[in-house]
Phi, psi and omega in degrees: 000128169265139186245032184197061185328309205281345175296184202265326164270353151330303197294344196271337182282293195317310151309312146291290208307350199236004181261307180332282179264320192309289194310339167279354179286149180283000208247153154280131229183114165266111178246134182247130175296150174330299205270011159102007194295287213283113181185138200234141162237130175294172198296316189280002128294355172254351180311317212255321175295157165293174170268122177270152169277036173275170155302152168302303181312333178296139185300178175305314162353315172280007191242019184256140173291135177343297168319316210253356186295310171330289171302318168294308161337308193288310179253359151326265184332287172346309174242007140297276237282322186253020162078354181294196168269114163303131156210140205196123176292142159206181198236096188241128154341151130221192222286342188283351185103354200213145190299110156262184189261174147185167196260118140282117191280172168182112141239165186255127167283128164265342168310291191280012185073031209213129158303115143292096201219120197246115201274115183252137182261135202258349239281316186296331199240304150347251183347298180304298169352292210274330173297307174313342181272318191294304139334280183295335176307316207288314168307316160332297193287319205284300171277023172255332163268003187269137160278007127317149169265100191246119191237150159283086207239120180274183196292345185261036203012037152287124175277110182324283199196136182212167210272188180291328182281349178286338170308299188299307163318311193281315174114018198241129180299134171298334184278349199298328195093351204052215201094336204266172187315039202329263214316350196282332178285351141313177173255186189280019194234020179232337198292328195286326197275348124348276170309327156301279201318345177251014167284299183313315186283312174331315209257008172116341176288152186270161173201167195212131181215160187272155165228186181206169165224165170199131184274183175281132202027043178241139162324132134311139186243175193224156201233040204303093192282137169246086184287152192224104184295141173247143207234141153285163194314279195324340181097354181286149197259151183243318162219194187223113164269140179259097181248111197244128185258114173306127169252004219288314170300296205302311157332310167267348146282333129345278163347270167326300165303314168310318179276302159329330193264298212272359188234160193259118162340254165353316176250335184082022170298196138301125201286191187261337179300303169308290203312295188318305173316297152334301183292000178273327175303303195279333182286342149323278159299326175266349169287325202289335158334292204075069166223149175285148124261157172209158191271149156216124192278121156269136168289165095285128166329117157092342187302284168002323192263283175344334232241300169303355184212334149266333155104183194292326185301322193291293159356288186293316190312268131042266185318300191286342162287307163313314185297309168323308173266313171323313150320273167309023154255336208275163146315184183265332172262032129298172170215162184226155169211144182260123199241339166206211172327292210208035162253136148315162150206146175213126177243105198270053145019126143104319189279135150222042144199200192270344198264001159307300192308287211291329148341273192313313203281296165318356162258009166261328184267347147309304167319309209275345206266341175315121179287183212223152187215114176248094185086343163119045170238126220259124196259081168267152205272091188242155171224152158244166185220151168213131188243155176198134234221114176277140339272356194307328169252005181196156184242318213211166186304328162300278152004296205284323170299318186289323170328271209318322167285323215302324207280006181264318194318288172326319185260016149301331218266348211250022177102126172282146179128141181106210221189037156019358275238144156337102140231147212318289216286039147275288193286140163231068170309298169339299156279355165283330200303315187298300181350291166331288190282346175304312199279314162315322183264347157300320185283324173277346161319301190250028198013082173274328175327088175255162164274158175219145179236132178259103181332152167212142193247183174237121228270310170008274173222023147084001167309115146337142141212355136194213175206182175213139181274156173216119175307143199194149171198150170287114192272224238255293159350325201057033155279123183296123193247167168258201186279329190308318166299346158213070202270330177296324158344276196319315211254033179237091194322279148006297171282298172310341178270342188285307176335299190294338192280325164310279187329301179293351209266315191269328187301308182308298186302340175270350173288298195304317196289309192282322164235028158324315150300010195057024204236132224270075185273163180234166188303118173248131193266106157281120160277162194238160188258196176253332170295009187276337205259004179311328176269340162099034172209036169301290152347287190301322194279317176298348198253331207275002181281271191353322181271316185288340204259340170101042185258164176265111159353305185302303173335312184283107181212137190262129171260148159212152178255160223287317161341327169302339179267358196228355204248187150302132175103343174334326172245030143277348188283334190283317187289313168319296194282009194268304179311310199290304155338303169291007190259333192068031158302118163288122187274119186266161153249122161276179169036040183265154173126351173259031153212127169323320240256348164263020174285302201285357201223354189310317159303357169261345175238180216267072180263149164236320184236158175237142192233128179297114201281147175320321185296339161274299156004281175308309169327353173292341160284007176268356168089197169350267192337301177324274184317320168313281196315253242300332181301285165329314192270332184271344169262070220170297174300309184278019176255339177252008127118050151258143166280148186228127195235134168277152182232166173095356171277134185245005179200150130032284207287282189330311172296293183289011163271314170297325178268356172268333177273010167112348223259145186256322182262141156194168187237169158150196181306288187326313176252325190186135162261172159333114174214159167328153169290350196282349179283295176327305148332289173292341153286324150310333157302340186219045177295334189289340172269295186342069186249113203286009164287340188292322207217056172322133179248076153302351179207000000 
């Protein structure tokens, strides 16, 4: 140990230790004596620093950038003074004239009495550094200006890091560090369907949900969240980005349109489209019960003559007065609905039996019967009622409807006024039912089935640009019949399916025929029923016609209603059209806009076209109302990028309303009922001339 630096062998010890080893570390490097007299820089510091105008005797110290003096001095003293390990980033001259970086090392040998401090060059791995900061800062600014809510989530839903507008949405300071709980900054009525969805994203799936956020006393926003996992090399997912879109408009036109579909204008009940809906709810919730319920269809009496003899303004005042009190006799978990003109409907909770019923439908009609004075004309009031008893007389919402008319039709038939209830020998359903199908396997016996097709136009100018078959068959008579005539067929796997394959079967060979023929075919549209996909190979059978008949896919497009994605069997319905779309088949939606439930989800499913159901088409005469929906129903189409065709015109008026509202396609009366193929034909020879506005084909 030396213990007298200043002495001659001190120096000498010093002076070998610096010719042996010092000079040979590959690093640039300094040693310094205990008490600091003696210091030396090795060959490779001098190799590599610049010259400084200090004295030879000046510490390492004189070669740090300016900036860097403070500091280091500061932990320089620091660890000298107490014998530590020095470390330290710093900024050294060097021989090119200009600072690189490097890490200073420093410890003390006490065998020699002496500092070691040796410098490693970092400059190269700075610079990425610095670049890699400069990046995320740049990444920083790129997702701190997008208006998505883009969040960063570990497998436990903590949030890493999310941009400025999910702070401002969620309501979290950009400075807080996170950490906290992403599902907790929801609100409580998203958080379960949160947690799924990021159960799901764990395990690697991509997902997708709606969410909302609301800050305290601010509007609530609606989101369309897309979790995405992000995976290590290995494929294990390590975190989850969240990417969230304001939907809010879209939402609130949802919204807006929802009230509009489901509510009666006038009275402001629930429309008959909500009431069927509903009653499915409640019949629900009461098998899961095990509970009763009953249905009451109500007339007004008499409205007509009101209507005819005080006119339509008293008529409505008549209704919304009716409505009104009706509303105030049901309990509170009833529900009333205006299902047509001057019809009713109330779903009573609760009832299980007729002298229960007949009780209930008379104390609506006492609430309801005081008479009204309108204009100084004094207005009385009779209602009929027809009742029917859940499950005892209907298993289902269907059922329950027809009971309930057959049994208000019956006391219609026998004087107005009163109260009803169901009973079987009121009906013989039963036996229209067999009918029905007896004639149906009759008709498939003798593939009696034909299609007839009804043009869809260009409202423009009445130009073809396709059709749709529609079923038609002769009966015994040699009268043209429709499906209604054997509509219990449809809900028979077994028959329907024989149906459908008839159909498509004559539709193809006539497609084949046109173009065998040279004529200029357009795309046609097969409807499809919903018991066709009960077996999961409905696809597979449409593609192998297809093949048989040599037709191109793009020729094809399959209708369907939107009630198909929600019923039983949904998910063979998905998969059928997902094959058939990639095959390049086109997925039509009928009848839309008469269920909610593909309003809220219409973006998931494999559509391409929407067909506007005829009954809004007709609301145009209803004026404003009218016109709200088919607008609602045309932004609504265009937000989501489908094409969309009306259906259902019969004049004039209704076309030139549609076309001032944006709408391009459309079918109905107004151009072609349904006619034969040999009609068809002929319009296909000359479709680029051709226009059923010049030459309507009506009967």
């Amino acid at each position: 140990m030396i213990t007298d630096p200043t002495s001659s062998a001190s120096a000498e010890a010093f002076q070998i230790f610096k010719e042996v080893f010092f000079d040979s570390l590959p690093l640039p490097a300094w040693c310094i004596s205990g008490c600091g007299q003696e210091a030396a820089a090795n060959q490779h510091w001098h190799q590599t620093m610049s010259v400084t105008p200090s004295t030879p005797e000046s510490l390492w110290v004189h070669w740090l950038h300016p900036e860097d003096q403070a500091r280091v001095h500061e932990a320089w003293g620091q660890s000298s003074a107490h014998y530590q390990v020095f470390h330290q980033r710093v900024r050294l001259v060097v021989a090119a004239g200009h600072y690189c970086w490097f890490i200073a090392y420093g410890y003390f040998i006490r065998a020699r009495n002496l500092w070691l401090i040796k410098f490693i060059d970092i400059d190269e791995l700075q610079e990425s550094r610095e670049n890699i900061t400069q990046h995320l800062r740049m990444y920083k600014s790129m997702l701190d200006a997008s208006i998505d809510c883009i969040k960063l989530i570990n497998l436990q839903g903590e949030l890493i890091d999310m941009n400025l507008s999910g702070c401002n949405a969620l309501g979290v300071p950009p400075d807080s560090g996170f950490g906290m709980d992403w599902l907790n900054l929801l609100p409580p009525e998203i958080r379960k369907r949160g947690r799924q969805a990021l159960k799901l994203a764990n395990t690697g799936r991509n997902v997708r949900f709606s969410g909302k956020s609301q800050l305290e006393k601010n509007k609530p926003f609606y989101w369309d969240n897309i979790l995405t996992p992000l995976q290590d090399a290995e494929g294990g997912v390590t975190s989850i980005l969240c990417v969230s879109r304001d939907i809010t408009r879209l939402h609130q036109a949802e919204q807006r349109f929802k009230y509009i579909s489901e509510h009666d204008e006038l009275t402001g009940l629930p429309n008959r489209r909500m009431f069927n809906t509903t009653l499915k709810k409640y019949l629900r919730q009461a098998g899961y019960q095990n509970r009763s319920l009953a249905l009451l269809l109500i007339d007004l009496d008499y409205f007509k003559l009101v209507n005819d003899t005080l006119g339509h303004p008293a008529g409505d005042y008549l209704l919304k007065v009716v409505a009104n009190r009706l509303k105030k006799s049901l309990s509170g978990d009833a529900f009333i609905a205006r299902i047509g003109g001057d019809e009713f409907a109330a779903v009573l909770p609760g009832i299980e039996d007729t002298q229960a019923l007949l009780g209930a439908g008379y104390k609506l009609i006492a609430d309801t019967a005081m008479p009204l004075t309108y204009q100084g004309q004094t207005i009385y009031i009779s209602l009929s009622m027809g009742g029917v008893i859940f499950p005892q007389q209907a298993a289902d919402s269907t059922a329950m409807i027809k009971a309930a008319d057959i049994a208000l039709n019956e006391l219609k038939k026998n004087g107005r006024g009163g109260v009803l209830c169901y009973d079987p020998v009121m009906s013989d359903a039963v036996d229209a039912t067999r009918g029905q199908m007896e004639l149906a396997k009759q008709l498939i016996s003798d593939e009696a089935i034909l299609p007839f097709y009804q043009p869809k136009v260009r409202l423009e100018d009445g130009k073809i640009i396709g059709l749709e078959a529609l079923m038609r068959f002769f009966n015994s008579q040699g009268e043209l019949c429709f499906p209604g005539d054997i509509w219990s067929a449809f809900e028979n796997y077994a028959l329907m399916e024989r149906i459908g394959y008839i159909i498509r079967d004559k539709v193809f060979a006539d497609i084949r025929c046109w173009i065998d023929n040279a004529l200029e075919v357009v795309p046609v549209s097969v409807n499809a029923s919903p018991v066709e996909f009960m077996r999961d190979n409905y696809a597979e059978k449409v593609l192998q016609q297809l093949e048989h008949y040599r037709i191109p896919p793009a020729l094809l497009e399959i209708e369907i209603t939107e009630h198909m994605f929600d019923g039983r069997g949904a998910g063979y319905v998905f998969r059928a059209l997902n094959l058939l779309k990639a095959q390049g088949v086109r997925i039509s939606l009928d009848d839309f806009g008469t269920g909610y439930s593909a309003l809220a989800n219409i973006r998931d499913y494999p559509v391409d076209v929407i067909k506007v159901d005829r009954s809004f088409v007709a609301s145009l005469s209803k004026g404003k109302e009218g016109l709200a929906v088919i607008k609602a129903l045309w932004l609504l189409a265009t937000e989501l990028e489908l094409d969309v065709v009306a259906e259902g015109i019969e004049d004039a008026g209704q076309r030139d309303a549609l076309i001032r509202e944006g709408y391009q396609l459309g079918q109905g009366f107004l151009f072609s009922v349904a006619v034969p193929s040999e009609v068809i034909a002929g319009f296909l020879k000359n479709r680029h001339t051709f226009s059923l506005l010049q030459y309507p084909v009506n009967s």
